[in-house]
C-alpha positions as CSV (number, residue, x, y, z in Angstrom):
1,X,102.2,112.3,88.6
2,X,100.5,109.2,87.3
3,X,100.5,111.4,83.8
4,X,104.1,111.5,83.5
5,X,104.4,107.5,83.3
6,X,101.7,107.2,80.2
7,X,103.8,107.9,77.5
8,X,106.9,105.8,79.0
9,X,104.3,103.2,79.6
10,X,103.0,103.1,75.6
11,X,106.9,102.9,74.5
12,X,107.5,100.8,76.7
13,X,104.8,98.5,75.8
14,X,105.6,98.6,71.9
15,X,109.1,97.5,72.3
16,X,107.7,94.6,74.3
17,X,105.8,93.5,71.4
18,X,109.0,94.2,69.2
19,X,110.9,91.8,70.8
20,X,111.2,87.8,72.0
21,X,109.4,88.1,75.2
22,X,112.4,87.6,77.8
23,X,114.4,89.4,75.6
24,X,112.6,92.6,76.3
25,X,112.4,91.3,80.1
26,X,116.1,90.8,80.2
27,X,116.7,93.9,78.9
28,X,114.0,95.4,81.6
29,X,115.9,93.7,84.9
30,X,119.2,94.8,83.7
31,X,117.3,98.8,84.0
32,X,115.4,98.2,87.0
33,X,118.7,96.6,88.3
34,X,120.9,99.7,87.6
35,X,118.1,102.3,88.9
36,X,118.5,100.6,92.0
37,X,122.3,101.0,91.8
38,X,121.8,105.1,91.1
39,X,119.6,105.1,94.0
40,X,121.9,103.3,96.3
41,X,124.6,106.1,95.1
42,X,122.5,108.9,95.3
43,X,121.0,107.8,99.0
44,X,124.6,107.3,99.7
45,X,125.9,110.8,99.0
46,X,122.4,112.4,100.0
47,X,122.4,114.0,96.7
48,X,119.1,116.9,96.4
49,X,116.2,116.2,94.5
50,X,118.2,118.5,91.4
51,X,120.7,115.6,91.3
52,X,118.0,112.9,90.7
53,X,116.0,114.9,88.5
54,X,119.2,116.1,86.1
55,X,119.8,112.4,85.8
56,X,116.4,111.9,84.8
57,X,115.9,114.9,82.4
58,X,118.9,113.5,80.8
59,X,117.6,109.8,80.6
60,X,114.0,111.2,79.1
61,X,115.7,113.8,76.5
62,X,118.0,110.1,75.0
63,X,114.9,108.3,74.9
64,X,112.7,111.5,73.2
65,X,111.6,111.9,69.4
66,X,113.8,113.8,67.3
67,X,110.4,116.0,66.4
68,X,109.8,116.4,70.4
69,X,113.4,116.7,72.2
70,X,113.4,120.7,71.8
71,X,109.8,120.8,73.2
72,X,111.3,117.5,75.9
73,X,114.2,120.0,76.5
74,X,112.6,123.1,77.6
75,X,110.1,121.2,79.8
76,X,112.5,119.8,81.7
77,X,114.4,122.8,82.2
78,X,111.9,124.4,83.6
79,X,111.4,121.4,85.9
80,X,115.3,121.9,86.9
81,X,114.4,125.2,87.9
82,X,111.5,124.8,89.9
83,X,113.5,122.0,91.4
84,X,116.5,124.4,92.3
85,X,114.4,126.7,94.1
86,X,112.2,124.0,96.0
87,X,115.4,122.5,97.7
88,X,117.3,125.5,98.6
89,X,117.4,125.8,102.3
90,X,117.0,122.5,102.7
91,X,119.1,119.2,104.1
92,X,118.2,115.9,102.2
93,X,118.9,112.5,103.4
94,X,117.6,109.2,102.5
95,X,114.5,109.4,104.2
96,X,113.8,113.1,104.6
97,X,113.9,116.4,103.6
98,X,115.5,118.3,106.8
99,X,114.6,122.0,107.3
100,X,116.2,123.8,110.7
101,X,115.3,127.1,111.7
102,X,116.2,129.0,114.9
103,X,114.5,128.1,118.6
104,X,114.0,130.3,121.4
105,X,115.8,130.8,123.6
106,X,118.3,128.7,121.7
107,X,119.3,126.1,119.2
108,X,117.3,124.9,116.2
109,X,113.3,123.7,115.3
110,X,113.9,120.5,112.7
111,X,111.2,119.9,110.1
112,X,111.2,117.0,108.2
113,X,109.2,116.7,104.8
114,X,107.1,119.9,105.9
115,X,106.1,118.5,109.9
116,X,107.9,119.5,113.2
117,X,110.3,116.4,114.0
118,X,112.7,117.3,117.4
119,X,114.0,120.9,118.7
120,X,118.1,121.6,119.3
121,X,117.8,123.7,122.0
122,X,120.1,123.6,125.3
123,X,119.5,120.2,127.4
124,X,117.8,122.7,130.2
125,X,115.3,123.9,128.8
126,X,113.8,120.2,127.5
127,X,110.5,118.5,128.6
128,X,110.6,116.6,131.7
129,X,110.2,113.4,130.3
130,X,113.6,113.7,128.8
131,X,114.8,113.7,132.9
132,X,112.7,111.4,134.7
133,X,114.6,108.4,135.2
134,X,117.8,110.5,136.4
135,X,115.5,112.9,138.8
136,X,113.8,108.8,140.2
137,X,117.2,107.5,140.4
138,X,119.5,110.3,141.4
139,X,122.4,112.0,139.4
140,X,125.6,109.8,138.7
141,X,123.1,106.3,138.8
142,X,124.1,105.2,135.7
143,X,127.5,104.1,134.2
144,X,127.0,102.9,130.8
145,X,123.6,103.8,128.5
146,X,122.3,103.1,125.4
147,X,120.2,105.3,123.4
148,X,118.3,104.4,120.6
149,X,117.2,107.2,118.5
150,X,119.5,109.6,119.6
151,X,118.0,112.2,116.4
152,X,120.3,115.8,117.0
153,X,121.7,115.0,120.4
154,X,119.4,116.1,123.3
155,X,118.7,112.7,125.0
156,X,123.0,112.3,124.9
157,X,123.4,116.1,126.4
158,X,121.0,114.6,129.1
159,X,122.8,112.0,129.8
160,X,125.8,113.8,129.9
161,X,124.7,116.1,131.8
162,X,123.6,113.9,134.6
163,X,126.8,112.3,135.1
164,X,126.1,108.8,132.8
165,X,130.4,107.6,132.4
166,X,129.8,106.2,129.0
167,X,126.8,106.5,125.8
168,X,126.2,104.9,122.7
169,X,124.1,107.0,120.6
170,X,122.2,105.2,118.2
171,X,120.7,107.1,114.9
172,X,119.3,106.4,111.8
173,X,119.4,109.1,109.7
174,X,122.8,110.0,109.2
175,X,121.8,113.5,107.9
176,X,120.2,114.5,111.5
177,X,122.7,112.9,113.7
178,X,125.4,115.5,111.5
179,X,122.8,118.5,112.3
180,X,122.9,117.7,115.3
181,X,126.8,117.3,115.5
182,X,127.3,120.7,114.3
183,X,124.1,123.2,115.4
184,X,123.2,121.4,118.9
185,X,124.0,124.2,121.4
186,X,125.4,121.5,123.9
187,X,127.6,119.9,121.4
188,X,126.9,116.2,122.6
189,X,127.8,113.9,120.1
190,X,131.8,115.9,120.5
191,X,132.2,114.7,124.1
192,X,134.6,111.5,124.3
193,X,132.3,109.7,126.4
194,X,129.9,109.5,123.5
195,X,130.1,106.9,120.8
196,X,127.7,107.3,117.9
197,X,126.5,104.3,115.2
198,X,124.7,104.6,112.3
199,X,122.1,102.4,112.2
200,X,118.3,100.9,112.6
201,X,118.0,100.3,116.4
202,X,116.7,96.8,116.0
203,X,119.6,95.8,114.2
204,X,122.1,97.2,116.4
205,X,120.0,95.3,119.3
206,X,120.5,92.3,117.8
207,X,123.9,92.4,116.7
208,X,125.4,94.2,119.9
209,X,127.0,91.9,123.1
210,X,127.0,94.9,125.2
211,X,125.1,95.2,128.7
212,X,123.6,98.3,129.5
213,X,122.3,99.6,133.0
214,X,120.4,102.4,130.8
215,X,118.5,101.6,127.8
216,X,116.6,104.6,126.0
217,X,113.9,104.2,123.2
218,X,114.3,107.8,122.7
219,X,111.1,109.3,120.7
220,X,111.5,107.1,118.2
221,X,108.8,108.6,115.7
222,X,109.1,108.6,111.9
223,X,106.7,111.1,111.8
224,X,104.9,109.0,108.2
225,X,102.1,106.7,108.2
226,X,103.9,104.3,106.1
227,X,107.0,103.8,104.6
228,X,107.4,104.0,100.8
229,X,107.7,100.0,100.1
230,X,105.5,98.8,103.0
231,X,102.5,99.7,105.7
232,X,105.7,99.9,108.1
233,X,107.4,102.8,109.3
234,X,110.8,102.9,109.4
235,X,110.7,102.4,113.5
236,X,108.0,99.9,113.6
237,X,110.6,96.9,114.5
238,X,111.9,99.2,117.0
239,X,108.4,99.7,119.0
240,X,107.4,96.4,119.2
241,X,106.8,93.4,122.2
242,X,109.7,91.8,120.7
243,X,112.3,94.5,120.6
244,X,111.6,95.4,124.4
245,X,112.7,92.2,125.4
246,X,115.7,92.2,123.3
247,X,116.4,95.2,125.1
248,X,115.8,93.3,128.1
249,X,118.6,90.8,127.3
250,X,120.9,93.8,127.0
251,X,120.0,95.1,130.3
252,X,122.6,94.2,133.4
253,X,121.8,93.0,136.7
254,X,120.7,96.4,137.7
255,X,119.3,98.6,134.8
256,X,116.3,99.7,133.5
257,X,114.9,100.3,130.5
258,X,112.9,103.7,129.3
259,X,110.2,104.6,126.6
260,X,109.3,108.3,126.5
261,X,107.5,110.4,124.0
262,X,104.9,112.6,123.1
263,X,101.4,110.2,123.2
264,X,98.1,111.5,121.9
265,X,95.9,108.9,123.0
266,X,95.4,107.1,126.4
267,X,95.4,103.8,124.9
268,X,98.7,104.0,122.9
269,X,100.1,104.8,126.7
270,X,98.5,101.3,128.0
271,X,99.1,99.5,125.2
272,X,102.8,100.4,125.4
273,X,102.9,100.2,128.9
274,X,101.6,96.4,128.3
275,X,103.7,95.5,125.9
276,X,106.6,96.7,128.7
277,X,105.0,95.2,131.1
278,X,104.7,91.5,129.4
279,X,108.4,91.8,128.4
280,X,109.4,91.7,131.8
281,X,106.8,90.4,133.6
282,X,106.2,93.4,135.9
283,X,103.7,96.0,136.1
284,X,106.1,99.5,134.9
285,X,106.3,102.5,136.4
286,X,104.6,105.1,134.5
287,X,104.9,109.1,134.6
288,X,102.2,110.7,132.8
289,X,102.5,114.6,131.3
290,X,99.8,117.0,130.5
291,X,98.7,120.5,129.8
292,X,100.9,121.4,126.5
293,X,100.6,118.9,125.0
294,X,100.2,114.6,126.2
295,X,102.9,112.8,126.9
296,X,104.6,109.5,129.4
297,X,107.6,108.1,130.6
298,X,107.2,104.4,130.9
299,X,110.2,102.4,132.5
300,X,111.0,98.8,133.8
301,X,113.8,97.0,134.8
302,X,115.6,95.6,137.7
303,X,116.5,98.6,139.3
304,X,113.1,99.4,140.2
305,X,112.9,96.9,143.0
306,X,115.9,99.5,144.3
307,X,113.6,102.3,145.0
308,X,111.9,102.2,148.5
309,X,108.6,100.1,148.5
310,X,106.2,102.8,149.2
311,X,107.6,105.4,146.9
312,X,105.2,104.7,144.4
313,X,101.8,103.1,144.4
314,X,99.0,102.0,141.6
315,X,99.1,104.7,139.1
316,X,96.8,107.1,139.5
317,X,95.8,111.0,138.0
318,X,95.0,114.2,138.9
319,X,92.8,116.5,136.4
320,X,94.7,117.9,133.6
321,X,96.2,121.6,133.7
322,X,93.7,124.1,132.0
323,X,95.3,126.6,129.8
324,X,99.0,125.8,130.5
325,X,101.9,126.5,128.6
326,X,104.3,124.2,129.8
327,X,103.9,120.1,130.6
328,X,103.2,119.1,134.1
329,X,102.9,115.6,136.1
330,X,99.4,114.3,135.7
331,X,99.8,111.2,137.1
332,X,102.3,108.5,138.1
333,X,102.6,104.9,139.7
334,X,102.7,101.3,139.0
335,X,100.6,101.0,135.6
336,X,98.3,98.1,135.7
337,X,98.2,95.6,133.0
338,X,95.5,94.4,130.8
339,X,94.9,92.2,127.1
340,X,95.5,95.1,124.9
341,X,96.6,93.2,121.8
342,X,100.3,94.4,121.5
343,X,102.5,95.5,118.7
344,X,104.8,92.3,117.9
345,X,107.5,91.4,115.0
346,X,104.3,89.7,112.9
347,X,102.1,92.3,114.0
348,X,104.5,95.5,114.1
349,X,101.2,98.2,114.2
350,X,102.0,100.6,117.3
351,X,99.4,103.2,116.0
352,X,96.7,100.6,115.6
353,X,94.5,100.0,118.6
354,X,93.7,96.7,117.7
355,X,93.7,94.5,114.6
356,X,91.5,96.7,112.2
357,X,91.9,98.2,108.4
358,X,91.3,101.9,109.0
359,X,89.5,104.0,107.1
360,X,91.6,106.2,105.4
361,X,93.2,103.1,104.0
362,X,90.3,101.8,102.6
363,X,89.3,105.3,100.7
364,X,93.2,105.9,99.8
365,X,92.8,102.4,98.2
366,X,89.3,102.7,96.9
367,X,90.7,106.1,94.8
368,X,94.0,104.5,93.2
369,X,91.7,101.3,92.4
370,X,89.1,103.9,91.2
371,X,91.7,105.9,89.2
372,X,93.3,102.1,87.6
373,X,90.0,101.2,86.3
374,X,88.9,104.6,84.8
375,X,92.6,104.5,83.2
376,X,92.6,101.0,82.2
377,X,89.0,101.4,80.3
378,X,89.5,105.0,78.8
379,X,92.8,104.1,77.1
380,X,93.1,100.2,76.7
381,X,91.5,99.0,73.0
382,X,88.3,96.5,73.2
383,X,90.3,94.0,71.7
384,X,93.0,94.3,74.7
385,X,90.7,94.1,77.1
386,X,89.2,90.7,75.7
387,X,92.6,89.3,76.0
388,X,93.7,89.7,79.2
389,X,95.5,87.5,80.5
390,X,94.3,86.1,84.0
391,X,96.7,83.6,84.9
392,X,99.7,86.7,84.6
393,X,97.3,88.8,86.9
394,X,97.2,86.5,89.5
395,X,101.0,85.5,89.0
396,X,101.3,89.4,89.3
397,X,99.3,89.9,92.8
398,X,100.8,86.8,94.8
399,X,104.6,87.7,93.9
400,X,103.8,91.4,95.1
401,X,102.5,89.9,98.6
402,X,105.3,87.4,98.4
403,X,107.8,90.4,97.3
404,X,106.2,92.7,100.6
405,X,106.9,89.5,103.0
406,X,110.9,89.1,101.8
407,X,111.5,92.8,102.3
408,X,109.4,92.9,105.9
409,X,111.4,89.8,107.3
410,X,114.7,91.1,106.0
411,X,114.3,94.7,107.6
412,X,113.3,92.2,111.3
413,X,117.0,90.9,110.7
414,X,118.9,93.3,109.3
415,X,117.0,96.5,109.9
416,X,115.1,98.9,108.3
417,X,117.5,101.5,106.4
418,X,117.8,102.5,103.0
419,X,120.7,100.2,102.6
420,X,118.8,97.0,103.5
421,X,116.0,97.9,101.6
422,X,118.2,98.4,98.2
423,X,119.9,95.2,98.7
424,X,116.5,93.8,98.9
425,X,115.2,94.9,95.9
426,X,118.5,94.4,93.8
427,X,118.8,90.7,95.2
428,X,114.9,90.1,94.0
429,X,115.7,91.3,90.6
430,X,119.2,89.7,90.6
431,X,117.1,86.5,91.1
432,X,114.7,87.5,88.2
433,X,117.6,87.9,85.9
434,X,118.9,84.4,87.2
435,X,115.4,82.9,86.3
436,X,115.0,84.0,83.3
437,X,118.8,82.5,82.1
438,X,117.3,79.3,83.8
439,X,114.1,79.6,81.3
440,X,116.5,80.7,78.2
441,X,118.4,77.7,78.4
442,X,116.2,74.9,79.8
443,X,112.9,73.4,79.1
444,X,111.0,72.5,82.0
445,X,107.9,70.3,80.8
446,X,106.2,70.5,84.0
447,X,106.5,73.6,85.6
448,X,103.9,72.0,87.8
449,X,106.7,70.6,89.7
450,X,107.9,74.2,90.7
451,X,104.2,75.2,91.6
452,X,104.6,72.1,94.1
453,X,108.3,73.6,95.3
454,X,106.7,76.9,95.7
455,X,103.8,75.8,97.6
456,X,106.3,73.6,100.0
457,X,108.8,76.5,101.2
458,X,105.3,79.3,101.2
459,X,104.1,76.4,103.8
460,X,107.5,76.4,105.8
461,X,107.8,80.3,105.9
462,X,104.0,80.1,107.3
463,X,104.6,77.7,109.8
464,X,108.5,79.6,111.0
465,X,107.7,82.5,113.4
466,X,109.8,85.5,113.0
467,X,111.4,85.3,116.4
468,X,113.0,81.9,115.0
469,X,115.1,83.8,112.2
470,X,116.6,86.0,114.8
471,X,120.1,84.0,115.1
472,X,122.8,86.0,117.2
473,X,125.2,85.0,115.0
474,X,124.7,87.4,111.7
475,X,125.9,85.0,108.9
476,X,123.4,82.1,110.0
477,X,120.9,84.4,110.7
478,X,121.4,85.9,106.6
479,X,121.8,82.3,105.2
480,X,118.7,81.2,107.0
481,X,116.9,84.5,105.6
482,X,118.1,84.0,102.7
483,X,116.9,80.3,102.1
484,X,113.6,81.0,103.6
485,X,112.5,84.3,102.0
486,X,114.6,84.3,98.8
487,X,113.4,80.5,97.8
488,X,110.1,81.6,96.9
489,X,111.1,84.2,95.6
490,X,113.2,82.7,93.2
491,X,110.5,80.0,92.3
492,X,108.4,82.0,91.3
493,X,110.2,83.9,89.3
494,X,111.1,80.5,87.5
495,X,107.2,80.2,87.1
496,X,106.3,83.7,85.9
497,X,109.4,83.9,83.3
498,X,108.3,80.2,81.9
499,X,104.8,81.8,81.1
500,X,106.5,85.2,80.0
501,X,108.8,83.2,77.4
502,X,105.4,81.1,76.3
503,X,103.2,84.2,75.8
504,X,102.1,84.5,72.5
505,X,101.4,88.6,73.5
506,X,104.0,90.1,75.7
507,X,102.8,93.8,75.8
508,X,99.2,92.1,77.4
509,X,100.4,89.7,79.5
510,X,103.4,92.3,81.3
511,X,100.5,94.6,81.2
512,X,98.3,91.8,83.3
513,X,100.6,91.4,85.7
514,X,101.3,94.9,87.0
515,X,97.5,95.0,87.2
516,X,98.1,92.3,89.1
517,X,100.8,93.8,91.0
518,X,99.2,96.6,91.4
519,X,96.0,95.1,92.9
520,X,98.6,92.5,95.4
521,X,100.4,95.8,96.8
522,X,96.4,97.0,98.0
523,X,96.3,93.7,99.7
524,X,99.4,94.0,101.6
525,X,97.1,96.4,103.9
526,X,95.3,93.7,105.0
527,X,98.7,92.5,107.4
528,X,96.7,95.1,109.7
529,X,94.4,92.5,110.4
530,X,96.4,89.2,109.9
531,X,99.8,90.2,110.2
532,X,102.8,89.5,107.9
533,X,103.2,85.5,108.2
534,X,99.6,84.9,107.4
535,X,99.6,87.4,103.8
536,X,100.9,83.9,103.0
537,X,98.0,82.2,102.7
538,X,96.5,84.0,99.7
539,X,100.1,84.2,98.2
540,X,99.3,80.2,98.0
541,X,96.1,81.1,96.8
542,X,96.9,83.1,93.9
543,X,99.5,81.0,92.7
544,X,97.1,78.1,93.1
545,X,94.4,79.8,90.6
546,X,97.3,80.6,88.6
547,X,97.9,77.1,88.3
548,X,94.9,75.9,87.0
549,X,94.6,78.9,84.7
550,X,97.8,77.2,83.1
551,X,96.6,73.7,83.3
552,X,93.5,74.6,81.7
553,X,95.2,76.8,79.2
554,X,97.6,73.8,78.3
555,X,94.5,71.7,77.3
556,X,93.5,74.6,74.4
557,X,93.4,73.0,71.1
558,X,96.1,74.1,69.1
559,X,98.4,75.5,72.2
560,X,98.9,72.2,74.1
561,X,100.7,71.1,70.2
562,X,102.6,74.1,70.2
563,X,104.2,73.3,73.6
564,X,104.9,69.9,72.9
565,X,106.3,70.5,70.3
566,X,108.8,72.9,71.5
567,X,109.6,71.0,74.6
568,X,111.1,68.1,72.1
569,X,114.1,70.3,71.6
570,X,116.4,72.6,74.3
571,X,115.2,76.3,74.7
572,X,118.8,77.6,73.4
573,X,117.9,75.4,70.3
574,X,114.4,77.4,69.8
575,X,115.5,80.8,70.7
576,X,118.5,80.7,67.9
């Protein structure tokens, strides 16, 4: 894979060289900017992988040699091919790639990306998780649910099936809740008392004024260790202290709310039910499941203090099933709390026990720095290396931790979909075009001043928990985003575009910074220990180093003439 990009990389390099500095850059933006666009489209339609790579073998054959298109060609038809018969069989969405295949007794097994995700089968013959709260409560308890992660359908055809008046089914993955629509053997999502969205279950949390009396985090489980852009997964928002008590604020005077799922490890069932717990300051009722498999139904609410007092006691187990095929009640009762650091909006790690950097980060990381520096040394000239430019590195690492932190508070307050993501990305490098106009056109003769800016709004983001941001009304809650994560953003790109335009080697110092970009998206990782607000700190840090590296620079014989020169007349003036 990492072959592929050389010889794009080399080409790409020369024309920087070719070219006024933000010229090239321009030019770069306005690409990156319409990839983003293609993607949007292409996530939109949920076009197969033989969509995005024709548009790709066509891109590479326009931008191939006229000695090398013929070889370029039948390369990349063979890629088409292969292509072709990898995806065929398959359902694609924006996040997965969806394989069904039939169940027994009936319905369908869902894979996603290779790995066994939720089964369509008939709502009787599901786990007994999936039935807890109605076989507690009695059939015909509840009037109006919500259900967040309603996947295929089986936690609606519960529902249904046990009398609930109204649902709100909330999905996603629009791919898989249209599976589900058409192959579930219950046919849920066509009953009238059903009303689907599309859409993260955070989101639709904070931007619903509904009351429920049944609130469902319905196996939420991406099934990935990270998502593409982040160390989150795309429900980590959803499983989190924060988003149980929104739940909690949706709940009326007589609901409950209900976690279920498949759990591996006993603590990930404490530390859930302690997060539960703290959200509404009660102990929850906890059902646990062995034999095939581990799994718990953890639930809280007001309608507990409804069921008689000594139904239940302080949970409690009985050994585990031995050779069983099918899940049975191991234990059940009033789950005591304890201080098991919980998963919160800053610190949104379900599947970390505690604050820690695991280990198969730190050899994942260890490789691709590994792989960089043999790469970098092997095919980077002497005289490159001896004229690398630091103060681009370190602009390159802090604007990829300050780039992480804009797209992690904006999928907090508007979710974490593809849609939100692209919007991100495409508003960052709207930004970068609009800072590189600002450094065509004006002279700033001491970009100091923005360092200071910079510093000043990294300060207030610091010191402005996440919980703040979370407005109910939607168009403060985007302007105040917007001001507080785009600000930097845009300030530094005002800094990095005024060194860009003053490089006297472009090709080394773009070449620098995604070093340096490279090296700040390892650090991200280290929000495991620190959280999200606090990756600030060394985003101040780099920028600060950066700073001097400037200041110092500035003082060179020769170059501090050169730039005082120049700043005597407007940049439109010098670039004509």
């Amino acid at each position: 894979m990492t072959l592929c990009f050389i010889p794009l990389a080399r080409a790409f390099g020369k024309l920087f060289s070719q070219l006024d500095p933000l010229t090239a850059y321009t030019y770069d933006i306005i690409g990156s900017l319409a990839g983003i666009a293609a993607f949007s489209a292409m996530s939109y339609f949920s076009l197969p992988p033989l969509a995005w790579f024709a548009i790709l073998s066509a891109l590479l054959l326009l931008l191939s040699a006229k000695r090398t298109v013929v070889f370029a060609a039948v390369v990349l038809a063979a890629t088409l091919i292969e292509v072709g018969q990898l995806q065929v069989g398959a359902y694609w969405s924006p996040y997965y790639k969806i394989v069904i295949s039939p169940a027994v007794p009936d319905g369908y097994i869902v894979d996603v990306n290779g790995v066994g995700h939720q089964a369509m089968t008939s709502w009787q013959y599901k786990e007994p998780f999936y039935k807890e709260v109605y076989r507690i409560f009695g059939n015909g308890s509840f009037h109006h649910a919500l259900i967040l992660g309603a996947g295929t359908g089986s936690d609606t055809a519960i529902a249904l099936a046990n009398g609930v008046d109204s649902i709100t089914a909330v999905e996603i993955d629009p791919t898989i809740q249209q599976l589900g629509a058409q192959y579930h053997p219950n046919h849920p999502y066509s009953n009238p008392r059903v009303h689907v969205v599309i859409n993260d279950g955070r989101s639709f949390l904070q931007n619903t004024t509904d009351h429920y009396d049944l609130i469902i985090f319905a196996l939420p489980d991406s099934l990935t260790l990270t998502s593409s852009n982040t160390s989150l997964r795309l429900e980590s928002f959803l499983l989190t202290q924060d988003a149980i008590a929104a739940a909690r604020a949706h709940l009326s005077s007589n609901g409950v709310v209900v976690l279920y799922n498949y759990y591996r490890q006993d603590w990930l069932v404490q530390k859930l039910a302690d997060m539960v717990g703290n959200a509404f300051n009660q102990p929850p009722l906890v059902t646990t499941y062995g034999g095939w498999g581990r799994a718990a139904a953890i639930m809280a609410g007001p309608r507990l203090a409804t069921l008689p007092r000594n139904e239940f006691g302080i949970y409690s187990e009985h050994p585990a099933p031995s050779h069983s095929n099918t899940l049975r009640i191991l234990g059940q009762g009033y789950y005591p709390l304890t201080s098991m650091t919980p998963a919160t909006d800053d610190w949104p790690f379900l599947y970390l026990q505690d604050r820690s950097f695991p280990t198969i980060y730190i050899l994942g990381l260890a490789m691709v720095a590994l792989y960089a520096l043999v790469g970098t040394v092997t095919f980077a000239p002497r005289k490159t290396l001896r004229r690398f430019d630091w103060h681009m590195f370190f602009l390159g690492m802090a604007f990829m931790l300050l780039e992480v932190k804009s797209l992690t508070t904006f999928s907090l307050l508007f979710g974490s979909t593809w849609l939100v993501n692209s919007l991100v990305f495409f508003a960052i490098l709207s930004s970068v075009l609009l800072a590189i106009l600002f450094n065509r056109y004006f002279k700033f003769q001491r970009i100091s001043v923005f360092y200071l800016l910079l510093f000043g709004v990294l300060l207030l983001n610091i010191l402005v928990p996440p919980g703040a941001l979370l407005l109910s009304n939607p168009i403060l809650r985007y302007i105040l985003a917007s001001v507080l994560a785009f600000a930097p953003v845009f300030l530094a790109n005002i800094i990095f575009t005024n060194s860009f335009r003053d490089s006297e080697t472009a090709d080394i110092a773009f070449a620098s910074n995604l070093l340096g970009i490279m090296v700040g998206g390892g650090l991200e990782y280290f929000s495991m220990l620190i959280g999200y607000r606090l990756l600030l700190i060394p985003v101040i840090v780099f920028y600060a180093a950066a700073l001097l590296l400037r200041l110092r620079s500035s003082r060179t014989p020769g170059r501090a003439d050169k730039q005082a020169a120049a700043e005597l007349v407007p940049a439109s003036q010098t670039d004509s």
